[in-house]
N, C-alpha and C positions, 0 to 999 in steps of 0.2 A: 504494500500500500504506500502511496505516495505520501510523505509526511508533508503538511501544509501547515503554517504559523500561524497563529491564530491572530485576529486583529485586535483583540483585547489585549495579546502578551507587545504591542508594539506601541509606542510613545505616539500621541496623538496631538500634535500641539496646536493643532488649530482649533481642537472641540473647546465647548463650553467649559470650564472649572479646572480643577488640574491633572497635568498629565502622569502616566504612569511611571514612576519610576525605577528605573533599572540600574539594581548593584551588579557591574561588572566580576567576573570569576576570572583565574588564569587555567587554561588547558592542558595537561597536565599528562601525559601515558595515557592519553585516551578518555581520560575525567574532568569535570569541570572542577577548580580547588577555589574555596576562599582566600584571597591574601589576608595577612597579618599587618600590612604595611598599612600608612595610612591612606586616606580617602582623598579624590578631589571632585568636587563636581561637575557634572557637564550639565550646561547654560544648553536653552534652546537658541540658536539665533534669531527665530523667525519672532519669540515671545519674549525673550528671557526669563522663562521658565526653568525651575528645576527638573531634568527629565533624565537624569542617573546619577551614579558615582563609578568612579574607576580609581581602582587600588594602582600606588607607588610599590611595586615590588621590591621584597628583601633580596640580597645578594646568594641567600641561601635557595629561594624562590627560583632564581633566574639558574643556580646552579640543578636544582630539581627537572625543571624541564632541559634542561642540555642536558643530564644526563640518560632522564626518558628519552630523547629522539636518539640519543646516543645506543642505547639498548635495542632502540627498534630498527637503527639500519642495515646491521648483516642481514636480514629477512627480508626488510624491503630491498637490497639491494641484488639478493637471487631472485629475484623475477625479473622474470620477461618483458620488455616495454609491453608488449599485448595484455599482460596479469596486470600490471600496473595501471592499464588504462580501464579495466573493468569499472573501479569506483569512480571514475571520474564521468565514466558513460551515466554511472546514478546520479551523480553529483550535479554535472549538466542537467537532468531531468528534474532534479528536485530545485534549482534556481529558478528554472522557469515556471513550476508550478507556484511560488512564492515568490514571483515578478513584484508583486505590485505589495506586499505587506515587505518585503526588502527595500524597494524603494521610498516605501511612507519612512523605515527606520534611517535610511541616509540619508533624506531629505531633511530629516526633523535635525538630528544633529550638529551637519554641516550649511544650513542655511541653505542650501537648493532647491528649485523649484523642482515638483516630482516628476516632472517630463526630464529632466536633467540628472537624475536619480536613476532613473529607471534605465536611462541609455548610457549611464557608469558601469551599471550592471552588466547590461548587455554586450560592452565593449569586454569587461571580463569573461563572460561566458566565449565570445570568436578567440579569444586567444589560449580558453581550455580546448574550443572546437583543433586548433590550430598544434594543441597538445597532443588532442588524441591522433591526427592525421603521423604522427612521431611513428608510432607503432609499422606504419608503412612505407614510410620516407625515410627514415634514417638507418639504412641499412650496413650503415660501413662503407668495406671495399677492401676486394683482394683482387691481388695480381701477381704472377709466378715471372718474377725480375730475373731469373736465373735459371738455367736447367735446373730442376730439381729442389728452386729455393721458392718460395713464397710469403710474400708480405700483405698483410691485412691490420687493419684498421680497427679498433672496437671502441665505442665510446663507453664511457664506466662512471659512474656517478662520485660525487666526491665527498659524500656520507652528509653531516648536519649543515644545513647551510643557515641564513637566517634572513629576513625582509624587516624594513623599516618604512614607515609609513606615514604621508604623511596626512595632514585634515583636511583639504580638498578632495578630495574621491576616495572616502571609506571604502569602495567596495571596487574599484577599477584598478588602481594602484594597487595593492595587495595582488590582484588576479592577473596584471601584469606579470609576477614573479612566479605563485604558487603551483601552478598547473604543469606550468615548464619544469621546474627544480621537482616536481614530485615525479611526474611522470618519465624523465631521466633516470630516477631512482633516488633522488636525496631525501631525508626526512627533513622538514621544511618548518621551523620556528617565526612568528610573527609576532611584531612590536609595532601593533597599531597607534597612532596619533593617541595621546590622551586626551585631546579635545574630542573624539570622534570615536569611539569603542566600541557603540553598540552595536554598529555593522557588523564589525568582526564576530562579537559575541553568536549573529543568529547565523553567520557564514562558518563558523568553528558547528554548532549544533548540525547543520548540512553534512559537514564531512566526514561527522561521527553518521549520522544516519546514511548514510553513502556506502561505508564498511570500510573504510580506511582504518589499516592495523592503529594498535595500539601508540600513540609517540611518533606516529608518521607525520601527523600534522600537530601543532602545537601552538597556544598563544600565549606570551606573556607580557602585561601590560605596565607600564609605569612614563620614567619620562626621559630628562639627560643620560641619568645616570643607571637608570634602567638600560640604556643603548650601551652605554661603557662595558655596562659588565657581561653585556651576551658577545661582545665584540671579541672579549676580554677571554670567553672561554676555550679552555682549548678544545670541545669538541667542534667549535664552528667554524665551520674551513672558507666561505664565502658569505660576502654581507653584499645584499643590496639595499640601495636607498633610494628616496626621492623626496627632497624637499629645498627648503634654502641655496642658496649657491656656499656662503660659510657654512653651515653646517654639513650638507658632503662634503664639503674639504676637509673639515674637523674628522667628520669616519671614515676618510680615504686615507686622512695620514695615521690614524690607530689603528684599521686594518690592516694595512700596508704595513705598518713599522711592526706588528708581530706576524709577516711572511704568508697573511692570509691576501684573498682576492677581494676587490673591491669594485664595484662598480656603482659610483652614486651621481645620481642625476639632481643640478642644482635649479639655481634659478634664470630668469630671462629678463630681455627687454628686447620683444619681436621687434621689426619692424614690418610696416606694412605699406608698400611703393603705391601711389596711385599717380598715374599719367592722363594727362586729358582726353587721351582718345580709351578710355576704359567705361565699359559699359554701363549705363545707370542702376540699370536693376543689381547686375550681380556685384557689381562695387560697394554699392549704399548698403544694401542686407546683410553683404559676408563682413564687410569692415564693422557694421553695428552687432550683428549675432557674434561675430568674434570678442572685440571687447567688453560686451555683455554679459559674454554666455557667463554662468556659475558665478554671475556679479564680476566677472575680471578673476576671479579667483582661481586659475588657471595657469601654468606656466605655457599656455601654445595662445594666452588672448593675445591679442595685434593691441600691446599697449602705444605704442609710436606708430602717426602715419606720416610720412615721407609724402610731402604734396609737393609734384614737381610740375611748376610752371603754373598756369592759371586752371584753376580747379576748382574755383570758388561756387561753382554749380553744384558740382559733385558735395564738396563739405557743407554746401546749406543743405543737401538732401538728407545727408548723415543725421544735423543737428535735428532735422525737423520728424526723421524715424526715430532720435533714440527719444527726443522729447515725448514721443506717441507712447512709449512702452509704462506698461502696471508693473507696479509691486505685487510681489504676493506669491506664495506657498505653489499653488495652482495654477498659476499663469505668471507669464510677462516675466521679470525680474524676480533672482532672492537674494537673501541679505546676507551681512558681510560673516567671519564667525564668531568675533566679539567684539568687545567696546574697545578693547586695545587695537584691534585692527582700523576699526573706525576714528579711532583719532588719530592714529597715527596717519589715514588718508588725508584727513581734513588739515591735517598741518600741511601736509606737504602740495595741497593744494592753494590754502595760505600765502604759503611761500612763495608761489608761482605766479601768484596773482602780484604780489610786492614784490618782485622781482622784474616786473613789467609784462609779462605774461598776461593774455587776454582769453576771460573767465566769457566763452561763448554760447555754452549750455550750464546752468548751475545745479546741481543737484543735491547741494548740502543742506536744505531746509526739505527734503519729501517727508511726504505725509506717510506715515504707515499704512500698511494694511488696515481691515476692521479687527479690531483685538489684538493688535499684533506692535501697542504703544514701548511695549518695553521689550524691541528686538532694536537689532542693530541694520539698520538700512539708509542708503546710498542712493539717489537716482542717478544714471547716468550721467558724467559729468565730463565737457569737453575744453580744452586749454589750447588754444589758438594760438599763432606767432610766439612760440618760445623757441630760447635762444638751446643752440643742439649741446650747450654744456650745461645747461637749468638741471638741477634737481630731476623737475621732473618728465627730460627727454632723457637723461641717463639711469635713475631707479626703477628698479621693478617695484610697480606701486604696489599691484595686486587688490584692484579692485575696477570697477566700472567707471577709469577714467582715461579715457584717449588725450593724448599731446599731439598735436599737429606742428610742426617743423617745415617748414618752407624752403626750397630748394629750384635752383634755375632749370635746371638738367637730369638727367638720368644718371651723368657720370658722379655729380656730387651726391645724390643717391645714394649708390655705391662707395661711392667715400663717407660717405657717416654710417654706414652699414658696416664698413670695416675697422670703422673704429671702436664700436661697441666692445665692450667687456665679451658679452654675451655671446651665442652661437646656436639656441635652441631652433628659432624660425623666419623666414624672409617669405612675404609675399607680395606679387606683386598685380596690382588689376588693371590690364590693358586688352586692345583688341589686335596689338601688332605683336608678331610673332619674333621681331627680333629683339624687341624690347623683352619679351619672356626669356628668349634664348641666352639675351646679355645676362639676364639676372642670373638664370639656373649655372650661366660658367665662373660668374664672377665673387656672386655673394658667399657670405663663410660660413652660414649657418648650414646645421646639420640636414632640417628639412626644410622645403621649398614649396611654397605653396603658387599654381597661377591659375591665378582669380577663383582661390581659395583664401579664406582668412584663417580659417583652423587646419593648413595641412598636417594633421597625425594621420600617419599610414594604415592602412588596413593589414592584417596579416594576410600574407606571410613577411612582409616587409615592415621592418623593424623602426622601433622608435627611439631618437635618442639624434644627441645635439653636437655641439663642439664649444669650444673654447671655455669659459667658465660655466658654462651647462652641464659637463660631463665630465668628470674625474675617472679615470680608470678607461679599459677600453671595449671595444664591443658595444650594443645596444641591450633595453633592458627586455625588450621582445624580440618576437621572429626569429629568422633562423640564425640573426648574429648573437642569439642569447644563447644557444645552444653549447659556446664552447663555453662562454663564463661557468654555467650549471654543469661543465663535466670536464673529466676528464676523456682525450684521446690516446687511445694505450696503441702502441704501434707492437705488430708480432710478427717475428720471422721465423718463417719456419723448413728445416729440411730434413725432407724424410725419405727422399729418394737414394739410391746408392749408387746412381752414376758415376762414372770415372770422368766427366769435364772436367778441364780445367780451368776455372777462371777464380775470381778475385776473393770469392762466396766460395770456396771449394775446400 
């Protein structure tokens, strides 16, 4: 029987009186455990409601489960990719049967509206799909280099690995990593956002109900120093990340300096080229859905638009769609994930404005939702003619506010694209073909969007950036994740008793 979550066990923060709340557990050999640690709460964004707590784990905590996945990987590591892909066949089945009570849980959390919830999910679920296709796709490779000599290929997993997570996409992020590292063979520990846990909590119950052995999959929640010390263990042989640009620097160099693998993906500041001959429709929608979407709270939103030459058509149409769009849980826009994030936007929009920066959409006085006076929300907000070393054409703001940057040319364009820290994404919206083609040769960013604003790849083509984006190497999906999650064990073999002569003899 298909297990289904029931809509009472899920935070509802939009009903009348208050919502339920949820004590987070750590996952533990297969069991949910209490921490001993202390408590911190998780805020609704959309209410500021209390709608859980999540345990600071002890160091003895964090050693308990390393050494459950540690117990469970000789087992999981003699099967088959085909044995290992069984549970995830259930796994897959039981997400989507609990599409819509997983979405209500990440939306409530992380301030998302539930159409943005629901296709985090779903992006997780193509990249298990992209998992289980492993069992037929990755089959090695042999070839008999010598009379009598033969070399093959086998990919071997590399036992506990570990994920780090961050509070925009509880349930996407995570499923970026899991699916791959399991389905290789690794037993796979998660250190969700403490802002954001209760995703994890009802996606840990899925993968018990799925039949995933015991310590195969694993959660342990806390915060800094919770990260330090799974880093820190020696059963954990690979850490991924995604969050800040400092903070994967910070776990690239504690990975790294104790000889483990690392691959963390940080922060951004897109740029996003629009040229005068670039379409109306697909320009204005993709440049506003872009830095809208999940409130800006995104590292692929188009926080910088690059206006070369006279465009002033185009950026009134922008201002006059983003002015159109609602607040609210349910539609239009959601809100930011706390009151720190929200004033730290309003400063630095502030700044922008007193620095001579022209405030052309204002978004800092919207009205909330109905009921929804004490969340944290931002309407769209756009900063005309700022200077390309402002605050705010160089920071990742991370949130629903585009900078406009005025530029003669296409080649200067490209010159403030190359200067960026950054490296996540470059798009560009025109309808000439050599203006795409200059962009795709020249810009430095890892992905390319033309006359997309969110270019993230679909699998099997992987996700992942360059320059202060990406610490480590390889991508965190697709098939470039494949080496990070494994070992390639090279075998030679001779079993023949020819008399050749050669090098191998």
């Amino acid at each position: 029987m298909t297990m289904v979550i029931k809509e009472s066990d899920v935070p509802e923060t939009s009903a009348p009186g208050q919502p339920q709340v949820i004590n987070c557990r750590n996952l533990v050999g297969g069991q949910w455990q209490n921490s001993s640690g202390p408590q911190r709460q998780i805020i609704s964004p959309h209410t500021g409601a209390l709608i859980g707590h999540v345990p600071m784990s002890s160091v003895a905590e964090v050693a308990a489960v390393a050494t459950a996945a540690a117990a469970a990987a000789p087992g999981w590591r003699r099967m088959t990719t085909k044995e290992r892909s069984v549970p995830l066949f259930r796994w897959r089945e039981l997400v989507l049967a609990n599409l819509d009570s997983l979405a209500l849980t990440a939306a409530s959390e992380s301030g998302k509206t539930l159409a943005e919830a629901r296709a985090g999910i779903l992006k997780g679920v193509e990249v298990a799909e992209f998992a289980l296709s492993l069992q037929n796709l990755d089959a090695g490779g042999a070839m008999e280099v010598s009379q009598g000599v033969t070399c093959q290929i086998q990919r071997q997993p590399l036992g506990v690995v570990a994920g780090i997570a961050p509070f925009n996409f509880p349930a996407m992020v995570p499923l970026w990593m899991i699916p791959i590292a399991l389905t290789l063979g690794n037993c796979f520990i998660l250190k969700p956002s403490e802002k954001v846990p209760l995703t994890s909590q009802r996606l840990g119950d899925l993968f018990i109900a799925a039949g995933y052995p015991a310590g195969v999959f694993s959660i342990i929640n806390g915060a800094k120093e919770t990260v330090e010390t799974l880093i820190s263990r020696p059963e954990v042989q690979a850490v991924g990340f995604v969050g800040s640009t400092p903070a994967a620097l910070s776990v690239y160099k504690l990975a790294t300096s104790l000889g483990k693998r690392a691959l963390a993906l940080g922060g951004a500041k897109n740029q996003v080229i629009l040229v005068p001959d670039a379409d109306p429709d697909f320009s204005v929608r993709g440049i506003v859905d872009s830095y809208t979407g999940c409130a800006g709270q995104r590292c692929m939103a188009a926080s910088l638009l690059i206006a070369v030459g006279n465009v002033d058509d185009l950026i009134s149409r922008i201002v006059k769609t983003s002015a159109s769009l609602k607040l609210g849980r349910d539609h239009g826009m959601g809100a930011l994930i706390d009151a720190a994030a929200k004033e730290r936007i309003l400063a630095i929009i502030d700044r922008a404005e007193k620095a001579g920066a022209k405030i052309i959409l204002d978004g800092r006085k919207a009205t909330p939702p109905a009921g929804c006076s004490g969340g944290h929300w931002l309407a769209p907000t756009i900063i005309d003619h700022a200077k390309p070393d402002m605050e705010c054409a160089t920071t990742e703001i991370f949130g629903p506010v585009l900078t406009i940057v005025r530029v003669p040319d296409l080649s200067a364009a490209i010159a403030l694209e190359h200067a960026s820290p950054f490296g996540n994404a470059t798009s560009v919206f025109t309808s000439s073909g050599h203006v795409a083609r200059t962009v795709i040769e020249q810009a430095t960013s890892g992905m390319i969007g033309i006359n997309i604003g969110v270019p993230v790849p679909r699998e099997p083509f992987s996700f992942g950036g360059t320059k202060a984006s990406k610490f480590g190497h390889g991508d965190i999906t697709g098939e470039s994740s494949l080496d990070f999650w494994s070992h390639l064990i090279k075998v030679t073999s001779k079993w023949s008793g020819t008399a050749a002569s050669n090098w191998m003899s």
